[in-house]
C-alpha positions in Angstrom: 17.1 -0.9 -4.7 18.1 2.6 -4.5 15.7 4.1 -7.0 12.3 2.2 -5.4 14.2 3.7 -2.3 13.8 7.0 -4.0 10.7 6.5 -4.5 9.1 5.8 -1.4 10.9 8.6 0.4 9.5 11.5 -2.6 5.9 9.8 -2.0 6.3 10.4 1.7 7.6 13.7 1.7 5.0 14.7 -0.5 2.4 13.8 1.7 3.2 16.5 3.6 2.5 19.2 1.6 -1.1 17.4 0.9 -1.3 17.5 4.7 -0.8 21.3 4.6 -3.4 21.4 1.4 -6.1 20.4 4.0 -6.1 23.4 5.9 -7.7 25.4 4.1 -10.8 23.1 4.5 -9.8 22.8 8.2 -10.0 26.4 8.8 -13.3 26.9 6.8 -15.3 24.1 8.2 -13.5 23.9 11.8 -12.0 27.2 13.1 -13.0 29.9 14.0 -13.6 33.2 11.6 -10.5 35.8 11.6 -7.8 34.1 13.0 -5.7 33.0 10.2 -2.3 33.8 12.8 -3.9 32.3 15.6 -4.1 29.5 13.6 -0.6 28.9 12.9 1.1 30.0 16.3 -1.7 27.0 17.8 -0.3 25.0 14.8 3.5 25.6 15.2 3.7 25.9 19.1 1.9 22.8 21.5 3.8 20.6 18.2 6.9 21.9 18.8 6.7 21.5 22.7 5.7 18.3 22.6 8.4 17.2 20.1 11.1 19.0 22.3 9.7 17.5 25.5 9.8 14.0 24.2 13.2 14.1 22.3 14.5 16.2 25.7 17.5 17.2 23.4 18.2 20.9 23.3 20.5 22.6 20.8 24.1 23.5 21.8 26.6 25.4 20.7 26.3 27.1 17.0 23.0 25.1 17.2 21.4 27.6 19.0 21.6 30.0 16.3 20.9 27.7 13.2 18.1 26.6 14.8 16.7 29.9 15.3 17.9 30.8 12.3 15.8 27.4 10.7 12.9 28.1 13.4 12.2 31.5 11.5 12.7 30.9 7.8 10.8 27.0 7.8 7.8 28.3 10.2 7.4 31.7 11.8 8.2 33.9 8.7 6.9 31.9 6.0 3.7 31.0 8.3 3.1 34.9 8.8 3.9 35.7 4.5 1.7 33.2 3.3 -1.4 34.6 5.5 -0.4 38.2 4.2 -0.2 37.0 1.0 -3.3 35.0 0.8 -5.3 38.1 2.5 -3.9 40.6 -0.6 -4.2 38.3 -3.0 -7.4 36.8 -3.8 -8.4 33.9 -6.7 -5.2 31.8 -5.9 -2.7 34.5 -7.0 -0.8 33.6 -3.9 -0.2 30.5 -4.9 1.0 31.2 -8.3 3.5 34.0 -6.7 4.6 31.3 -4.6 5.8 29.3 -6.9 8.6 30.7 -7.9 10.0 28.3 -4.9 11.5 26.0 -7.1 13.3 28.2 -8.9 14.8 30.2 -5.5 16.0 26.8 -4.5 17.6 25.8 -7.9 19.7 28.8 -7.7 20.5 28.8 -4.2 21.4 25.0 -4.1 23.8 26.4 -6.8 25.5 28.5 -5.2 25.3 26.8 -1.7 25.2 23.1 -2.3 27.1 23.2 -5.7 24.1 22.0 -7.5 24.4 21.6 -11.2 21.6 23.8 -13.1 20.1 21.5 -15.8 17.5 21.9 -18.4 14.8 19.4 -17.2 15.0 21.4 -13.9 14.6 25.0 -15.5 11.4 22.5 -17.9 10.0 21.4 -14.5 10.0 25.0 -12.7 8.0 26.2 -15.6 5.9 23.2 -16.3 5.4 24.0 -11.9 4.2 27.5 -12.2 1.8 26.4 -15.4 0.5 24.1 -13.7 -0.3 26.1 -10.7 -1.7 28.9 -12.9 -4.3 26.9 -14.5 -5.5 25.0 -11.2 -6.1 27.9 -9.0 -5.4 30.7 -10.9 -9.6 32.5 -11.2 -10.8 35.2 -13.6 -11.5 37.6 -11.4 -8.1 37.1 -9.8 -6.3 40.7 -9.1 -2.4 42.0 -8.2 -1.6 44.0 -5.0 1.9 45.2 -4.4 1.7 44.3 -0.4 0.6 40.7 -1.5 2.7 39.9 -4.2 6.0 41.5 -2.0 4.6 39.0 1.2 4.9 36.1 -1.2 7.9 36.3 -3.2 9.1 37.1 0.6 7.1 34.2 1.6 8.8 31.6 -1.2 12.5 32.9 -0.2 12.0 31.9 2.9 10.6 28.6 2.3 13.2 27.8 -0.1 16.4 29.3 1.6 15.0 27.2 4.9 15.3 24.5 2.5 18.4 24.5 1.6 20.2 25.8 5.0 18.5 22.9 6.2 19.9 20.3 3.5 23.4 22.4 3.6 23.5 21.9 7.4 21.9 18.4 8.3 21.2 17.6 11.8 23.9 18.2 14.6 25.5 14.4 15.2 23.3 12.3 17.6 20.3 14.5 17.4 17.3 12.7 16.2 14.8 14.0 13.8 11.8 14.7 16.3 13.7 17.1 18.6 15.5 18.7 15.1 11.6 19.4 14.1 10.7 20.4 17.6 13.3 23.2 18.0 12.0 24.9 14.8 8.4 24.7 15.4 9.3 25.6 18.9 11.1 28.9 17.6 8.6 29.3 14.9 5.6 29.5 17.0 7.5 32.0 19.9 7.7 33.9 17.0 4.4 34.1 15.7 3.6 34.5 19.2 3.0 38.1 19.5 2.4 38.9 16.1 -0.9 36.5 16.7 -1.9 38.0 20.2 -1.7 41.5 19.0 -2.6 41.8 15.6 -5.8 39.1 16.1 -6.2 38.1 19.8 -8.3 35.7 21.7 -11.4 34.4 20.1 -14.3 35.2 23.0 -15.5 31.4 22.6 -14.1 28.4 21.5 -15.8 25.5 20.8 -15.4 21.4 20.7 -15.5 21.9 16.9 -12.4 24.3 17.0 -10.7 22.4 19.4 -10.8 19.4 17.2 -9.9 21.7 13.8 -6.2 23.0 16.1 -5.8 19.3 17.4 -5.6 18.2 13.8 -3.2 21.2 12.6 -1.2 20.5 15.6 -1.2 16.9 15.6 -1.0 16.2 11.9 -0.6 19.6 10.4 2.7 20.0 12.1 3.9 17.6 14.3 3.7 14.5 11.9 4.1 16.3 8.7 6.9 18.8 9.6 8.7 15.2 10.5 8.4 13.5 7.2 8.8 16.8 5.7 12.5 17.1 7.0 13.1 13.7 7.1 12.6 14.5 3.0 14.7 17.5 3.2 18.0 14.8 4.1 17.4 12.6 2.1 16.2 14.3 -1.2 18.2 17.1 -3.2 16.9 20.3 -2.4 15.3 20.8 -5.5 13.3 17.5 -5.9 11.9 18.6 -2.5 10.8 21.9 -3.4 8.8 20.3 -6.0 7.0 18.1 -4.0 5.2 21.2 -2.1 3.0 21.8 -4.9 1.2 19.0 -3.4 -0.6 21.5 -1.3 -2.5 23.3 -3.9 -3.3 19.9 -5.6 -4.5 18.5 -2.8 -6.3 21.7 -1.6 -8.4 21.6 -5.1 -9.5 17.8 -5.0 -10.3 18.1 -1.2 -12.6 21.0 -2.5 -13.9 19.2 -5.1 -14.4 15.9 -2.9 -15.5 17.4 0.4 -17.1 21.2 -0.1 -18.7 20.3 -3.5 -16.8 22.7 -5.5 -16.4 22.6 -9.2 -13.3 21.2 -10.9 -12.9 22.4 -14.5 -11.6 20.1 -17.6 -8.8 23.5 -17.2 -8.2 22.9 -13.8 -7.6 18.9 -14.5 -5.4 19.8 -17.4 -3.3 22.2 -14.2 -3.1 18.9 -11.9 -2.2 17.0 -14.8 0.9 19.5 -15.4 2.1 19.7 -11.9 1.9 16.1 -11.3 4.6 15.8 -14.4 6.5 19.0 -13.0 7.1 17.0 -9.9 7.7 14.0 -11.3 11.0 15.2 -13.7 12.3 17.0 -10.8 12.7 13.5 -8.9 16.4 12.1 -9.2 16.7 9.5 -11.5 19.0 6.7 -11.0 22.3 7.6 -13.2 23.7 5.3 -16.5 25.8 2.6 -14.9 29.8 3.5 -15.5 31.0 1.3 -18.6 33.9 -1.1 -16.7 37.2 -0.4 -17.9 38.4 -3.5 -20.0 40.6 -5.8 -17.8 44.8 -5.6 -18.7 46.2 -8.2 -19.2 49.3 -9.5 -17.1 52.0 -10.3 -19.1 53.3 -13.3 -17.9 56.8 -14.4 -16.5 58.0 -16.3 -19.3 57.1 -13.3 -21.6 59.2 -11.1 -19.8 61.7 -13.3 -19.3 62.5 -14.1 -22.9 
């Protein structure tokens, strides 16, 4: 029972990185041009608001601080790294760089969860970053200091959010829509200003764009940031962090599916790898403990004579 348990919540949680791989067909076919940060603070923000306002649960005490804390490293400063890095780094050498997730959270779940390092997890975080490699990884791909730095910064963040989030838990009573309303609520304050002055207003929006930030909003953040952290409590740290390489999977089939792109016999070898990555990183239900042989009772008559 626990391991089809298991199960069912790594499906779910993975669905939300496959969420988060549709928006890069969102933005493209629905948004407007420019306004990658716009993007996110309209993602992070009206979801988090909404969450807070139906929960009507605000942090207290050393929560205020952890959930800023959370707020910054799970949305506003990975949001703002990954657009930084996806702008320097062209022909999905973001998402390679960014990979190296896994491997920040093995060692941080180390040394702040007491996590055991084991081999199949060191197999599976280079099986991850293959796999990644050969399904968006283009010829003409090129490095940039200012990329690469925004996601290795991007990947630390994502990963020590993680595992604060797993090392913490939720304060007692607090349920998990409120928990993920605070930090896209803190997120989005932050990406605030950084969106309003480094990109600004768009002069028109239309009905199409309106529909492309209900969806981010709606199902970008608010639904999937739910299951996502739902995930985070009840699968190790580790397991988690393998299920974001969803996103580029799902990015590439939506591609291939929706905007006619091509999908090489490479690239399917790439999905084919990730898809095992993820799946040795899952916990496994342990060898039942042998039962210790009953002892026998000696009986009174024994004893006696």
């Amino acid at each position: 029972m626990k391991s089809s348990r298991t199960v069912v919540d790594s499906a779910l949680t993975a669905l939300a990185p496959a969420i988060w791989g549709s928006t890069y067909l969102v933005t493209t076919e629905l948004l407007p041009e420019g306004r990658p940060l716009l993007a996110s603070l309209l993602r992070a923000l009206p979801a988090g608001l909404i969450l807070v306002a139906i929960g009507r649960t605000l942090p207290k005490g050393i929560w205020w601080w952890r959930a800023l804390v959370l707020g910054v490293l799970n949305i506003g400063a990975f949001f703002y790294l990954l657009f930084v890095a996806a702008y320097h780094l062209p022909g999905g050498v973001a998402a390679l760089v960014m990979s190296i997730q896994p491997m920040i959270v093995l060692l941080l779940g180390a040394a702040l969860l007491k996590d055991k390092i084991k081999a199949i997890h060191l197999i599976s975080c280079a099986l991850g970053a293959a796999g990644v490699a050969l399904l968006v990884l283009q010829p003409n791909a090129g490095l940039n200091a200012t990329g690469v730095i925004a996601g290795l910064l991007g990947a630390l963040s994502m990963a020590s959010g993680i595992v604060l989030t797993k090392r913490w838990g939720r304060p007692e009573g607090v349920g998990l829509l409120p928990f993920t309303g605070w930090q896209l609520t803190v997120g989005g304050l932050v990406l605030l200003p950084i969106a309003l002055i480094g990109e600004g207003l768009p002069s028109e929006i239309t009905g199409k764009n309106l529909l492309g930030f209900a969806y981010l909003g709606l199902v970008g953040a608010l639904f999937a940031y739910a299951i996502w952290f739902r995930g985070v409590a009840r699968l190790p740290a580790l397991a988690v962090s393998f299920l974001s390489f969803a996103s580029p999977l799902a990015a590439t089939l939506l591609g291939y599916f929706v905007l006619d792109q091509s999908l090489s016999p490479i690239q399917l070898l790439g999905a084919l790898t990730v898809v095992a990555s993820v799946i040795l990183a899952q916990p496994r239900k342990g060898k039942p403990k042998p039962q210790a042989e009953p002892v026998p009772q000696t009986s009174r008559e024994s004893v006696q004579a």
